[in-house]
C-alpha positions as CSV (number, residue, x, y, z in Angstrom):
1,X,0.0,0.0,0.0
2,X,1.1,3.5,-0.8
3,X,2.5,5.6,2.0
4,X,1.2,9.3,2.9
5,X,3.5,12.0,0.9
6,X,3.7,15.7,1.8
7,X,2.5,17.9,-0.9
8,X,4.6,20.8,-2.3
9,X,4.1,23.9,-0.2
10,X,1.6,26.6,-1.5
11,X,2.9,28.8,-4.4
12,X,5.6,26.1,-5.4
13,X,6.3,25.3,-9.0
14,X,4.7,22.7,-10.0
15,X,7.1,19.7,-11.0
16,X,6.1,16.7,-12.9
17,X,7.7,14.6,-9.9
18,X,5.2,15.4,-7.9
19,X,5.3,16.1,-4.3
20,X,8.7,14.3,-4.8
21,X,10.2,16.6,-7.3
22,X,11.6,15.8,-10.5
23,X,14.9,14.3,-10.0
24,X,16.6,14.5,-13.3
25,X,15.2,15.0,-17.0
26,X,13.3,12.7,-18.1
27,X,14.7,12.8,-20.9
28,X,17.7,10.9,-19.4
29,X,19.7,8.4,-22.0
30,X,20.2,5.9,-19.7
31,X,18.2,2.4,-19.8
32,X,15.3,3.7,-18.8
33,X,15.4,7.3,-20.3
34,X,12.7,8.6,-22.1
35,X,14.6,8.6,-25.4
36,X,14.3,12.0,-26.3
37,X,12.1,14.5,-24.3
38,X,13.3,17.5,-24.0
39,X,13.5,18.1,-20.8
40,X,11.8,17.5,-17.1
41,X,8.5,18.7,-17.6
42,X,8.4,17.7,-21.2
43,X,5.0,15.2,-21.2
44,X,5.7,11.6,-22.0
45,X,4.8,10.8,-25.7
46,X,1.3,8.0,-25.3
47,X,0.1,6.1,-27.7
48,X,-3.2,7.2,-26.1
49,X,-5.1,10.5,-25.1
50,X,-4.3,11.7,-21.5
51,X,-7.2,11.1,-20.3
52,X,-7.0,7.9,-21.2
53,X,-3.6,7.2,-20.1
54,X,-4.1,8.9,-16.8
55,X,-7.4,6.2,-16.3
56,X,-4.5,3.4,-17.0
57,X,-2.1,5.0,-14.5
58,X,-4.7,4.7,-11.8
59,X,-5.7,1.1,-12.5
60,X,-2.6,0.1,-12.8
61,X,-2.0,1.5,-9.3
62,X,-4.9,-0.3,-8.0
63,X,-4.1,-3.6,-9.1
64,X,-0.9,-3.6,-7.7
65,X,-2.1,-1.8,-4.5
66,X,-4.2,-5.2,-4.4
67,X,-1.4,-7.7,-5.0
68,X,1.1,-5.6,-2.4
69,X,-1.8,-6.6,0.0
70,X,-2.5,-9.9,-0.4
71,X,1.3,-10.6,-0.4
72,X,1.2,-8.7,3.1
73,X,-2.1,-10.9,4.0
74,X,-0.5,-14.2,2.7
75,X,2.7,-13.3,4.9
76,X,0.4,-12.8,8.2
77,X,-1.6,-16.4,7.4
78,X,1.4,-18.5,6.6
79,X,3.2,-17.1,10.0
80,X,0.6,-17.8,12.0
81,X,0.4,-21.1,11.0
82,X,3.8,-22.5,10.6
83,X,4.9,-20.5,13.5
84,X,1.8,-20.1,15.4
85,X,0.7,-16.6,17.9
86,X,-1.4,-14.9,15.3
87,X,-1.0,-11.6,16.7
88,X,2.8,-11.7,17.0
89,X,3.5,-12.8,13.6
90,X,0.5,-9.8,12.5
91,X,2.2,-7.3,14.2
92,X,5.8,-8.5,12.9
93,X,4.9,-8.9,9.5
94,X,2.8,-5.2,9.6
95,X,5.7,-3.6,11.8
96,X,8.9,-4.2,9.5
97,X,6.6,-4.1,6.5
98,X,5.3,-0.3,7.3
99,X,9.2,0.3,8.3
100,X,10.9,-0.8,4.9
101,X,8.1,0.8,3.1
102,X,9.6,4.0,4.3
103,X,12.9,2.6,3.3
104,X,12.0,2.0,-0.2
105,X,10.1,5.6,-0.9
106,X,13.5,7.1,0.0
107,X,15.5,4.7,-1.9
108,X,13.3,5.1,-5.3
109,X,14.0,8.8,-5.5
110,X,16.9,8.1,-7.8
111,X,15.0,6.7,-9.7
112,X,12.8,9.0,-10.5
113,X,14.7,10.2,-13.7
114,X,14.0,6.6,-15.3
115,X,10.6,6.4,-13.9
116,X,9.3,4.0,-16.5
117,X,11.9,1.7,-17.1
118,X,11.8,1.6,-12.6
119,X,9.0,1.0,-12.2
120,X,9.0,-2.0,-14.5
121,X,11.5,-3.3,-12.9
122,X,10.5,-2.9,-9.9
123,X,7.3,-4.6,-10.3
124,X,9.0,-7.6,-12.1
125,X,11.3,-7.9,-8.9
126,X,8.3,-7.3,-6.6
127,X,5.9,-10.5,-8.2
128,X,8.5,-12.8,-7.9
129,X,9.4,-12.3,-4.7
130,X,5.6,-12.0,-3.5
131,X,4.3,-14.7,-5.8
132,X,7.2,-17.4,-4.1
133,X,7.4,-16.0,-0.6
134,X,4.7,-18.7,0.6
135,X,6.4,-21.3,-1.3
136,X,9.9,-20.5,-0.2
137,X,8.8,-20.1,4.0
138,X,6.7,-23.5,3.5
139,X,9.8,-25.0,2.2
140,X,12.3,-23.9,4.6
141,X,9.6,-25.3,7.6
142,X,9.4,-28.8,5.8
143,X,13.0,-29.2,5.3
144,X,14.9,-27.2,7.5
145,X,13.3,-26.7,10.5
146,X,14.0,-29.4,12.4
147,X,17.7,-29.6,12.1
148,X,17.6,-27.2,15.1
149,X,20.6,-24.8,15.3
150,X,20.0,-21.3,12.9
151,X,17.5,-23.6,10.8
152,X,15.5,-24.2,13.5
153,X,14.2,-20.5,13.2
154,X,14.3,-20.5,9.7
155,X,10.7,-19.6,9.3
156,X,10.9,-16.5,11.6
157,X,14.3,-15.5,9.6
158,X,12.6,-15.9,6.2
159,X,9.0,-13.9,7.7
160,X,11.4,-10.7,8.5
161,X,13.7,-11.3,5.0
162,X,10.2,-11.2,2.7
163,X,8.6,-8.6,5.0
164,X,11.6,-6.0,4.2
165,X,12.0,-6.7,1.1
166,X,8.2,-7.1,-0.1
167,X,7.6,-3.5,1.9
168,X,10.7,-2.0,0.6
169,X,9.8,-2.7,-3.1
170,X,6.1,-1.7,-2.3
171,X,7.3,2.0,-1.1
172,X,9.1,2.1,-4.3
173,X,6.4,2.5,-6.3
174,X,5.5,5.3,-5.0
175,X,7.6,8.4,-6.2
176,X,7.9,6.3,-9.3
177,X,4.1,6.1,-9.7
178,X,3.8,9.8,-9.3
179,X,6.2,10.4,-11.7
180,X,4.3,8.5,-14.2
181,X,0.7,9.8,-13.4
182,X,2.5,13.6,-13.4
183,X,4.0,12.9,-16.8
184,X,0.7,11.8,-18.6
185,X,-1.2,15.1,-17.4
186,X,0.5,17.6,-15.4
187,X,-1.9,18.8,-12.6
188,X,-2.1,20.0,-9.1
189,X,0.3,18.0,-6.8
190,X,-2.0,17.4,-4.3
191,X,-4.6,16.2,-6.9
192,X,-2.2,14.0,-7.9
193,X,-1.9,12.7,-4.4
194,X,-5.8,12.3,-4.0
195,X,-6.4,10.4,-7.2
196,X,-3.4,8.4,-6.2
197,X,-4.6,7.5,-2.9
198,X,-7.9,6.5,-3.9
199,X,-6.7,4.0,-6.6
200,X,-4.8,2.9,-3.5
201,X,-7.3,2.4,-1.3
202,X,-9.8,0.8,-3.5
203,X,-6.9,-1.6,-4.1
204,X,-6.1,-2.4,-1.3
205,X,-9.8,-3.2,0.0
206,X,-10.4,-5.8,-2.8
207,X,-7.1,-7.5,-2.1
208,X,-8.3,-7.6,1.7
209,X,-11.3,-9.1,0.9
210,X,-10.3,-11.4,-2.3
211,X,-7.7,-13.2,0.1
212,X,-9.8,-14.3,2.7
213,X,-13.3,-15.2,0.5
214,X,-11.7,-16.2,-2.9
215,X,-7.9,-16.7,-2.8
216,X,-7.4,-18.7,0.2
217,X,-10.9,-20.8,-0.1
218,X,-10.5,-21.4,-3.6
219,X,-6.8,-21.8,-4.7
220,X,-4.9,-22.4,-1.0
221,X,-2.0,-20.4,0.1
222,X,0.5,-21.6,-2.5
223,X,-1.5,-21.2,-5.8
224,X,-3.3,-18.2,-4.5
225,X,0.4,-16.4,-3.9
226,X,1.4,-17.1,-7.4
227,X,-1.8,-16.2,-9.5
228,X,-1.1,-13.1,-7.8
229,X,2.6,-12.5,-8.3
230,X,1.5,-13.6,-12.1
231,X,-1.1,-10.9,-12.3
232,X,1.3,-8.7,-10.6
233,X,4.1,-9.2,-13.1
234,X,1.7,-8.7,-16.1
235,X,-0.1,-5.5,-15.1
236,X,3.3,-3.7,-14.3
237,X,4.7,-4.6,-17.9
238,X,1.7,-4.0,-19.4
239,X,1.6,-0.5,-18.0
240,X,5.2,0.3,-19.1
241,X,5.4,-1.4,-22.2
242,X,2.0,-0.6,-23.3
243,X,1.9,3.1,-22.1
244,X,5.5,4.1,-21.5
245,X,7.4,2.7,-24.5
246,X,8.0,5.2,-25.9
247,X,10.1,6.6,-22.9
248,X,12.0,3.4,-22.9
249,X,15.4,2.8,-25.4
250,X,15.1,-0.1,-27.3
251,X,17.3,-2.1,-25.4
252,X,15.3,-1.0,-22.2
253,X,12.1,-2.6,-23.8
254,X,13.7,-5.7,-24.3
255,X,15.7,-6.2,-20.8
256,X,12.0,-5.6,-19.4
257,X,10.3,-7.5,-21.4
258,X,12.9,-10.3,-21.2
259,X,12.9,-10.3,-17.3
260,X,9.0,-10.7,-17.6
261,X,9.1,-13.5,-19.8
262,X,11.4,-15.0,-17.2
263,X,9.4,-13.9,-14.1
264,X,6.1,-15.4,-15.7
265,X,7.8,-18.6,-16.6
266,X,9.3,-19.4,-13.1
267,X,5.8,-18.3,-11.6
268,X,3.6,-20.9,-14.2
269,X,6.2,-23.3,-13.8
270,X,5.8,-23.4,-9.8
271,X,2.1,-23.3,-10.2
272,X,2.0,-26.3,-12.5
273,X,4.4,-28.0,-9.4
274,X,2.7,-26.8,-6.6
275,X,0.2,-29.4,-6.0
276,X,3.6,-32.0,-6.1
277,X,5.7,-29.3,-4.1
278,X,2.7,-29.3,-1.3
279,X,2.6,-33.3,-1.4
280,X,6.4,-33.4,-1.1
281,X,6.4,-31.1,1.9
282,X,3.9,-32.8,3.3
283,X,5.5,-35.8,3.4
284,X,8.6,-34.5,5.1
285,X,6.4,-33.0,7.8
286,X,4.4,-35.9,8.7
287,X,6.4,-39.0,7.2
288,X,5.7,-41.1,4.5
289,X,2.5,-42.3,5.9
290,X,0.0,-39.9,5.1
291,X,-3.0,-41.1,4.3
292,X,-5.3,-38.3,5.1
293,X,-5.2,-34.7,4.2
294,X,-7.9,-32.4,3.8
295,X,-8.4,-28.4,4.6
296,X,-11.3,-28.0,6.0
297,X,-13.3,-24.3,6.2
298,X,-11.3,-24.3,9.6
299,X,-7.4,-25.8,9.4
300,X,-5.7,-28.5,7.9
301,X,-6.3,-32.1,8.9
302,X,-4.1,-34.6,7.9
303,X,-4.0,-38.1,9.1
304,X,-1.3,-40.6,9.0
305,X,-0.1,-44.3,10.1
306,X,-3.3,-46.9,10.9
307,X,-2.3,-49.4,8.5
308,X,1.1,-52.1,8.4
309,X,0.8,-51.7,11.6
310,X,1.3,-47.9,12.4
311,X,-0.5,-46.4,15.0
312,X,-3.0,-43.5,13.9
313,X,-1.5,-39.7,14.3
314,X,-4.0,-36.6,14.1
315,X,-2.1,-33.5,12.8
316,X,-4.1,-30.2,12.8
317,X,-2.8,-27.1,11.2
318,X,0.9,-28.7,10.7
319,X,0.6,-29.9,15.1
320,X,0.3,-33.3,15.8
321,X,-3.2,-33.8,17.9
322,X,-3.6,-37.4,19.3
323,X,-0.8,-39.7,19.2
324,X,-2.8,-43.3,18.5
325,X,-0.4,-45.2,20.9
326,X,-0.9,-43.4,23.7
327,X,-3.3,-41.2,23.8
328,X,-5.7,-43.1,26.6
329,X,-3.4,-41.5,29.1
330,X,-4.3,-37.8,28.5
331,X,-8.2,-38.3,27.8
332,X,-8.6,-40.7,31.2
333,X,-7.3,-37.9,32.7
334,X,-8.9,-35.1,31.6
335,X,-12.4,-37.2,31.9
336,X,-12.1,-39.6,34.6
337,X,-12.0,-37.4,37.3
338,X,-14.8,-34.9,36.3
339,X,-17.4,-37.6,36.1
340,X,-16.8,-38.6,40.0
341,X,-20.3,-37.2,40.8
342,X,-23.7,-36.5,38.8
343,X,-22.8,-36.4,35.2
344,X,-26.1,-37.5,33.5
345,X,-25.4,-34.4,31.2
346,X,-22.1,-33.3,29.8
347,X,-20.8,-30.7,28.0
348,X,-17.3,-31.1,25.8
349,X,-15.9,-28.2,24.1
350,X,-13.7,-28.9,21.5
351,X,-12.5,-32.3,21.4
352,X,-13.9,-33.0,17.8
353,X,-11.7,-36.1,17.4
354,X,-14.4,-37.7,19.8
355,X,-11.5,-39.2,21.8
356,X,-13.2,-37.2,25.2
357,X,-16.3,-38.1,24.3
358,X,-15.4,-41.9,24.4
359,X,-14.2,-41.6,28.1
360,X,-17.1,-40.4,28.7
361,X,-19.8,-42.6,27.2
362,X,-17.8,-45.1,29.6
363,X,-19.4,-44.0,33.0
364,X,-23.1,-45.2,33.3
365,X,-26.0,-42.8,33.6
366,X,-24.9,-40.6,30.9
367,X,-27.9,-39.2,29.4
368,X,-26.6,-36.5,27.1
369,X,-23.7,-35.4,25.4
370,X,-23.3,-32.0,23.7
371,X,-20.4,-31.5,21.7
372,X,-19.3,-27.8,20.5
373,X,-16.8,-27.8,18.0
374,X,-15.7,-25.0,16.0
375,X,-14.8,-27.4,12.7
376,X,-18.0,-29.8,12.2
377,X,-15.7,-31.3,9.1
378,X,-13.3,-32.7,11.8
379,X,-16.4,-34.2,14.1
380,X,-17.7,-35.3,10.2
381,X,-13.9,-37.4,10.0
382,X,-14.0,-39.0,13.3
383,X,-17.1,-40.4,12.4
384,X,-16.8,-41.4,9.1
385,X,-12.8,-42.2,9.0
386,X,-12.3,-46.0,9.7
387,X,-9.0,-45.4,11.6
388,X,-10.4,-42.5,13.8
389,X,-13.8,-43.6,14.1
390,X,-12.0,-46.9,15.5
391,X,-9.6,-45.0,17.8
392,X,-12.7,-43.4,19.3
393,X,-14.9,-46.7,19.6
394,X,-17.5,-45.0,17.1
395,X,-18.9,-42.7,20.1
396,X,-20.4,-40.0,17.6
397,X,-22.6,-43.2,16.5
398,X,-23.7,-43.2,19.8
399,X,-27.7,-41.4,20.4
400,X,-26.4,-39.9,23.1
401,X,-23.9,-37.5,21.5
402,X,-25.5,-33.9,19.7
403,X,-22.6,-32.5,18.0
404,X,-23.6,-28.3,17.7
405,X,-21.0,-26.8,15.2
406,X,-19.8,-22.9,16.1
407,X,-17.5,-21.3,18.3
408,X,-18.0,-21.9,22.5
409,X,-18.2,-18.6,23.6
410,X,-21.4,-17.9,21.5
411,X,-22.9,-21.1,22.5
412,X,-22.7,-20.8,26.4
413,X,-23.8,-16.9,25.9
414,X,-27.5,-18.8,24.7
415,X,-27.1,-22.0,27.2
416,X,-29.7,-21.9,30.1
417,X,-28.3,-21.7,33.8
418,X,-27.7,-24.9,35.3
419,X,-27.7,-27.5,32.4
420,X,-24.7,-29.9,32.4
421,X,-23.8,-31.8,35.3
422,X,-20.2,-31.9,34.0
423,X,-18.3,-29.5,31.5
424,X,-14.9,-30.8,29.9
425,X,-13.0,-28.0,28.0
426,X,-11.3,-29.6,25.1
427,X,-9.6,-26.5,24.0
428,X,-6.8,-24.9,22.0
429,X,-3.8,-23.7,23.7
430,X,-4.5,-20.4,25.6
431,X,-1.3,-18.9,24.0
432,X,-3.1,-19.5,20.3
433,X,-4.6,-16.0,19.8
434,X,-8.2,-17.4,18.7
435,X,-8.1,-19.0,21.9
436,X,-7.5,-16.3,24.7
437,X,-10.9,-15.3,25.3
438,X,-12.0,-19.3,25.7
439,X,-9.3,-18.9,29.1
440,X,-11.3,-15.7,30.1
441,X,-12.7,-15.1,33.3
442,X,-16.1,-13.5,31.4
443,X,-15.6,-17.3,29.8
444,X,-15.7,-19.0,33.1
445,X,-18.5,-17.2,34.5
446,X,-20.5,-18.3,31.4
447,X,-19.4,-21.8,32.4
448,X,-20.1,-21.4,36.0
449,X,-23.6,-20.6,35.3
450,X,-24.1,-23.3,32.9
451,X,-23.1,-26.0,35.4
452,X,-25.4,-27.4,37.9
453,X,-25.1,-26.4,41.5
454,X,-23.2,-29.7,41.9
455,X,-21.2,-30.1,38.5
456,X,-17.9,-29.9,37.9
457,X,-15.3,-28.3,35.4
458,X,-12.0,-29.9,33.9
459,X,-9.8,-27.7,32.2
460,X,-6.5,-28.7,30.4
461,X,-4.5,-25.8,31.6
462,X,-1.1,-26.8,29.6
463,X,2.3,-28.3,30.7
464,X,2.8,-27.6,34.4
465,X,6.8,-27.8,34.2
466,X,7.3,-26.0,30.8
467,X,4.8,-22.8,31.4
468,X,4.0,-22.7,34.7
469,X,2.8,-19.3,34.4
470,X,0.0,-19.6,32.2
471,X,-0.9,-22.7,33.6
472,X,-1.7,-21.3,37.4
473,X,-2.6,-17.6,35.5
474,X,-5.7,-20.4,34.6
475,X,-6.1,-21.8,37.8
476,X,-6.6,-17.9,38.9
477,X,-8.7,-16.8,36.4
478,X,-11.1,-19.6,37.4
479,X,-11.0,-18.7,41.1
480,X,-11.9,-15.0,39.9
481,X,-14.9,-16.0,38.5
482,X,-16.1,-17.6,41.6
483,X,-15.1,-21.4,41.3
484,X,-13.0,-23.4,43.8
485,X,-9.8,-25.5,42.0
486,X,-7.7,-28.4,42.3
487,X,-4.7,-28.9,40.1
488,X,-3.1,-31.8,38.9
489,X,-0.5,-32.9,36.8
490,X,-0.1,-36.2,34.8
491,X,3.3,-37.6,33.3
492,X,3.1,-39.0,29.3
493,X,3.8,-42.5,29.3
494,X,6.7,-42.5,26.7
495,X,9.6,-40.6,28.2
496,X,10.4,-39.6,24.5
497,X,6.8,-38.5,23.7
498,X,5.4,-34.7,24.9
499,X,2.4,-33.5,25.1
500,X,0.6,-32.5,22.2
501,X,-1.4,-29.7,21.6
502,X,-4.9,-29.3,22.8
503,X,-7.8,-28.5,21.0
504,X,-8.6,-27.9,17.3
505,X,-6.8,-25.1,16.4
506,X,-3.5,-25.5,19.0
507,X,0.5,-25.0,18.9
508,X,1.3,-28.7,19.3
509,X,4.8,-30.7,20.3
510,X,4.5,-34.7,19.9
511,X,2.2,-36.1,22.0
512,X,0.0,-39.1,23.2
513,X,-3.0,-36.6,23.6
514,X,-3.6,-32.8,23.3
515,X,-2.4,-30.5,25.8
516,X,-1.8,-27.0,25.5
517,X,0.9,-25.6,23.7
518,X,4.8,-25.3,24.0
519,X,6.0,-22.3,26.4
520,X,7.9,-20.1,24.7
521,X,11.3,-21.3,22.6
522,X,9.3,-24.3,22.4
523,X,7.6,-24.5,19.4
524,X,7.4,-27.4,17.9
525,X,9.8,-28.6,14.8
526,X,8.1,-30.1,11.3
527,X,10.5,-33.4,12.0
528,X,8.4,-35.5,14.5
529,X,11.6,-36.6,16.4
530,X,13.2,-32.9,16.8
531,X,10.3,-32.0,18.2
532,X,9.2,-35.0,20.8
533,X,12.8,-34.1,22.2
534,X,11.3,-30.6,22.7
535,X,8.3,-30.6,24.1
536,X,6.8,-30.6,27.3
537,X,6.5,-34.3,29.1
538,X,3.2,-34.2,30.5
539,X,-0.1,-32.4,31.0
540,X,-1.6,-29.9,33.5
541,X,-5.5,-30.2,34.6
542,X,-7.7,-28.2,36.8
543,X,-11.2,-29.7,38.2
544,X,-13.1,-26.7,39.1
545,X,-16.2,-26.9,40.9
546,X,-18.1,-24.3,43.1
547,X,-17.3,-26.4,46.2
548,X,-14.1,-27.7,46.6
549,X,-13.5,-30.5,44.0
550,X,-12.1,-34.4,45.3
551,X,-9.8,-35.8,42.9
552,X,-10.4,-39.0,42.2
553,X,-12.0,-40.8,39.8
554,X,-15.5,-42.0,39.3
555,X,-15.4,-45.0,41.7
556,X,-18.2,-46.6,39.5
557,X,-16.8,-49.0,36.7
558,X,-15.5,-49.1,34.4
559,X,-12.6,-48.1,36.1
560,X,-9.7,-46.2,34.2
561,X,-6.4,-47.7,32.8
562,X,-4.1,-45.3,33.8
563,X,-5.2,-43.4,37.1
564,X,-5.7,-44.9,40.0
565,X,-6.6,-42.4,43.6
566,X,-3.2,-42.7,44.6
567,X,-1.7,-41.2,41.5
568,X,-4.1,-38.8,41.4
569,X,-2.5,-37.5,44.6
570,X,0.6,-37.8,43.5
571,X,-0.2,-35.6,40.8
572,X,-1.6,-32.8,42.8
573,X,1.4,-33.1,44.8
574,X,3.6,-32.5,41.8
575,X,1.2,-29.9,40.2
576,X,1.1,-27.9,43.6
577,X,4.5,-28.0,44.1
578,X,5.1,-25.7,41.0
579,X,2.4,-22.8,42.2
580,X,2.5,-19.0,41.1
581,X,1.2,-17.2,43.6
582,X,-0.5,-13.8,43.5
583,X,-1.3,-13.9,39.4
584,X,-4.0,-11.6,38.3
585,X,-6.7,-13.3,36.0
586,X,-6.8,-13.0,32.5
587,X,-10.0,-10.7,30.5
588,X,-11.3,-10.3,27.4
589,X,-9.9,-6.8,27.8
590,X,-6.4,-7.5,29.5
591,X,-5.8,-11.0,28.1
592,X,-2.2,-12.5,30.3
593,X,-1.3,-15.5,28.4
């Protein structure tokens, strides 16, 4: 997007640099001279009316005020998902963008005397570099991220590289752009400005919205980058060669139109290979097992192992999920102990692999299970998908179970007081941005008044030992919103395996269930090993109640695998021993995680 320029003071002479000044004849003999104007405010020589050229000018300006977006957008999306903390990698990618874009304005005034022949470059440059840079940052998280060391941060090296450089060629365009659209018709600077701006604006608005409702949708990150760099590459050389030839030397024409040609043949070729590309990354993410892989209106599922043998893995968004040969140890624990009481009707957020749900169709007396899940298509797979629906023992085939697509929050906001017995939060990591206000206390209280006066809350709070201050910043945020707590901590099984990620839309290590995500530095790596060496070895649980909770589990069969009473109190005793005291809660308005 174009930045803010100062117009010429009142009573100036008008230049046909615009507020940037002229900055050399335009007839200039060099590459990009004009090749033969007689001097700076000579008008270029169109092969149209100025009218009419002016019109091209300022749709040429929107278009690319539309791609510079979408290459900003596309930065923001793929960040947040390879590297997860939305807003961090927002404010990153807009930060250094906004910075260089400053940096490039200043750095394009030299140019100003070989507007034409610039700008053309410039814009060549600008859609190959935006039309790979989600190629090239998913390729260095495939390959390279998991051989730890300055590859280990690849991703975050490669967002900051593309951010400077995409902004830097961005504010470029700028003095050159007024140069151009003051050369077709010479007029008021600050007209100029104003007819620039708008072109802008309107650009950038249908960039923002094409991304999210037709690029991403429709054509996926990869594909969508490129059809934009391609449309990117086209427009500028249309504009010069089409408009501007005439201020171009021969050879100038050709060196444009040569490293176009190029530029639109590396950008078709890599869209022909992208759908390859994406399976051969994929494969050096999850293995060579995939067998699954769908993006769904919500993330990307992908399935692996559950046949020769393999056990079943759940990756969501690039995290692994559930860990097949293991994962009984997390979900007995985050159910088991909840249903010690009344629990004819039970709530589960998240958990749309319908692995909590299986725990708890084990307990008799269950009447009623209501299952929120923001991403029906992945309660849709664990029903239909033979490996899943196995792991799960088929429990969305069970009457019982009411599945109600949407997001929690809203949900519980049109719930009546006092209808479940027994709430389990299933949820993404309350470090994942989406997922801070499901952590609230304004959440809680919702979920206090939802339970009945005797019903209980489990909430997996995240890995005790490896962020134990967002972990007990949950415990607090439940006492604040009225409900008595008892933390607990459970061990994974494997001594090499870690927790995984919790929830649908979490920051996940290598797990045998979900738990929330890594504490900072981390972050899981693409190669599954790296990154079970990384991440935290166990989960962290509160039972929240209005009274003071027992820990234990349901003394009713079936009784558990895993937990017994007196591990139970061993874990409390490990949880407890780890205690923040003193942290304030976390709001909607003052979020702490």
């Amino acid at each position: 997007m174009i930045e803010p320029h100062v117009p010429a003071p009142p009573g100036s002479p008008p230049s046909w640099g615009g507020p940037c000044g002229s900055g050399g004849p335009s007839g200039s003999s060099g590459p990009g001279g004009s090749g033969g104007s007689s001097g700076p405010e000579a008008p270029a020589r169109l092969p149209v009316r100025p009218a009419v050229g002016r019109f091209l000018v300022l749709a040429g300006v929107f278009v690319c005020a539309a791609c510079g977006l979408v290459y900003e957008l596309e930065l923001v999306a793929l960040a947040s998902y390879l590297i997860g903390d939305s807003v961090t990698q927002a404010s990153v990618v807009l930060s250094v963008m906004v910075f260089a874009m400053g940096i490039g304005s200043l750095a394009a005034k030299r140019l100003r005397g070989l507007a034409a022949a610039g700008f053309g470059a410039l814009e060549a440059v600008l859609a190959l570099v935006g039309g790979s840079s989600a190629m090239v940052l998913y390729a260095v998280f495939a390959w390279t991220g998991g051989w730890g060391g300055l590859w280990a941060d690849g991703p975050r090296v490669l967002l900051v590289a593309f951010s400077l450089a995409i902004g830097v060629l961005i504010g470029a365009e700028v003095p050159l752009l007024m140069e151009l659209i003051q050369r077709v018709r010479r007029q008021d600077p600050g007209g100029a400005v104003a007819d620039l701006f708008a072109a802008d604006y309107v650009g950038a608005l249908v960039g923002g919205l094409a991304f999210p409702f037709v690029l991403l949708p429709f054509l996926g990150q990869l594909t969508g980058a490129l059809l934009t760099g391609t449309v990117n590459a086209v427009v500028g050389a249309a504009l010069v060669l089409g408009l501007f030839r005439r201020d171009l030397t021969r050879r100038a024409r050709w060196l444009l139109l040569t490293a176009n040609a190029v530029v639109l043949a590396l950008l078709a070729t890599a869209t022909v290979l992208a759908d390859d590309f994406e399976r051969a990354a994929r494969q050096a993410v999850y293995g060579q097992d995939v067998r699954v892989a769908v993006r769904t209106d919500v993330q990307e599922v992908v399935l692996t192992g559950d046949a020769d043998g393999r056990p079943l893995d759940l990756f969501l968004d690039g995290r692994l999920r559930v860990r097949g040969s293991d994962e009984r140890r997390y979900h007995e624990a985050l159910v088991h102990p909840a249903m010690n009481g009344p629990h004819a009707r039970v709530l589960v957020l998240g958990g749309g692999d319908g692995l909590a749900v299986r725990e708890v169709l084990r307990h008799p007396g269950v009447r009623r299970v209501d299952v929120v899940e923001l991403d029906p298509q992945l309660a849709r797979l664990a029903r239909q998908d033979p490996g899943l629906s196995t792991l799960n023992e088929h429990a969305y085939g069970d009457a019982r179970v009411h599945v109600a697509p949407g997001d929690a929050f809203h949900r519980l906001r049109s719930t009546p007081s006092a209808t479940y017995d027994v709430v389990i939060s299933d949820l993404p990591d309350p470090s994942v941005t989406a997922s801070t206000k499901l952590y609230s206390q304004e959440f809680y209280g919702l979920l206090r008044r939802v339970l009945a006066p005797d019903g209980r809350l489990v909430v997996h709070a995240g890995p005790v030992l490896a962020a134990p201050r967002a972990f007990w910043t949950v415990d607090a945020t439940l006492r604040a919103a009225g409900l008595r707590t008892v933390a607990y901590r459970v061990a994974a099984d494997d001594p090499g395996a870690a927790a995984s990620d919790n929830g649908s839309a979490s920051d996940a290590g290598t797990a045998s269930g979900p738990a929330p995500g890594p504490a900072p530095g981390l972050e899981p790596e693409p190669d599954r090993a790296t990154a079970a060496l990384r991440a935290p070895r166990g989960w962290g649980f509160l039972l929240a109640a209005r009274t003071a909770p027992t820990l234990r589990p349901d003394p009713a069969p079936p009784r558990p695998r895993t937990l017994t009473p007196d591990s139970l109190a061993r874990d409390a005793r490990d949880a407890a021993r780890t205690r923040i005291p003193g942290l304030p809660p976390s709001t909607l308005v003052h979020p702490r995680y």
